[in-house]
N, C-alpha and C positions, 0 to 999 in steps of 0.2 A: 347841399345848396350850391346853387350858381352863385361866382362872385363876376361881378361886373367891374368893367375898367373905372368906375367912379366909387369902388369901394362899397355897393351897395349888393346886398346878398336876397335873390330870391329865390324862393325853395324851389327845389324840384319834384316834381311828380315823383311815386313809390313805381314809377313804371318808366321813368327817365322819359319821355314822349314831352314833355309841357314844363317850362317854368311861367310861375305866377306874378304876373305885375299888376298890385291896384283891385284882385281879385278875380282878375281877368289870364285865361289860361293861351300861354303862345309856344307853337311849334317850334321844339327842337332842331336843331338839326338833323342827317341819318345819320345815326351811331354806327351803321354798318359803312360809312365811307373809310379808305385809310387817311391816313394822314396827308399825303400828298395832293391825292385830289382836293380833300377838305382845304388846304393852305390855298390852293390853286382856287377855288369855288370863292372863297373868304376876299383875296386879292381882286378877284370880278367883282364882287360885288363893292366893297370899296372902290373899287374906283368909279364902278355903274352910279355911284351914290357921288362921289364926286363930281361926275359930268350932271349929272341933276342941279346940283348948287350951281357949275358953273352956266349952265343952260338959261338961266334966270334970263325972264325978256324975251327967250324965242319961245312960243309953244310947240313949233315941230322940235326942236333940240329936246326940251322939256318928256316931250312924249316918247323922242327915241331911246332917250338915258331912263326914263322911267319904267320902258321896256326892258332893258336891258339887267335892271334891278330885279324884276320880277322872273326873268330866266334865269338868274343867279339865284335866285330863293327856291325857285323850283330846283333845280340840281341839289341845290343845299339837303330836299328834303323841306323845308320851310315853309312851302306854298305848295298847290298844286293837293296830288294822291297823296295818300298818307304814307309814309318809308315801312312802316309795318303791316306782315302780312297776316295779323290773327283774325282779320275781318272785325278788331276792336271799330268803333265810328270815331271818328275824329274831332276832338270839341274845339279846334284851333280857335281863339278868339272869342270864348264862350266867356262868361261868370262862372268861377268856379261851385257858385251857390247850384248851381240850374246843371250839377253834371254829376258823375257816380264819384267827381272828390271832393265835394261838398264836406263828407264827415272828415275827411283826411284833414282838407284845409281848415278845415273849424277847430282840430287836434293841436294844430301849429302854437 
């Protein structure tokens, strides 16, 4: 299981690719990143997320930092192709009811 910074734990996929929030399945990061890019990726996007807050009232500020979030998730692995190359399909964002972990998370 993931734990998250508010102390709340949600499982992870038996294939590390997805943790589950709500029932709903969201993209990991690439496990194949080392660590230094990942810190590096992680600091973009924090701060990409901070210029969004602060952009409040412009919409072009708004849409450049909200760009900028999304290039950092893609790098991440997050958004975008999927980081793995077994040709599995990707349920990012699925209901875990509606996907092949349906029996897994039901096991939970």
């Amino acid at each position: 299981m993931t734990k998250r910074s508010d102390d709340t734990s949600y499982p992870d996929t038996p294939d590390g690719r997805y943790f589950v929030v709500r029932g709903r399945l969201w993209r990991k990061s690439n496990q194949a990143l080392d660590h230094a890019t990942r810190e590096r990726l992680v600091k973009d996007l924090m701060s990409a997320r901070r210029a969004v807050r602060d952009a409040e009232g412009d919409p072009e500020a708004i849409k450049a930092a909200r760009h900028l979030v999304d290039q950092a998730k893609v790098a991440l692995g997050e958004r975008g192709a999927p980081w793995w190359d077994d040709g599995a399909p990707d349920y990012n964002r699925h209901l875990v009811k509606n996907t092949p972990y349906a029996d897994w998370f039901a096991s939970l």
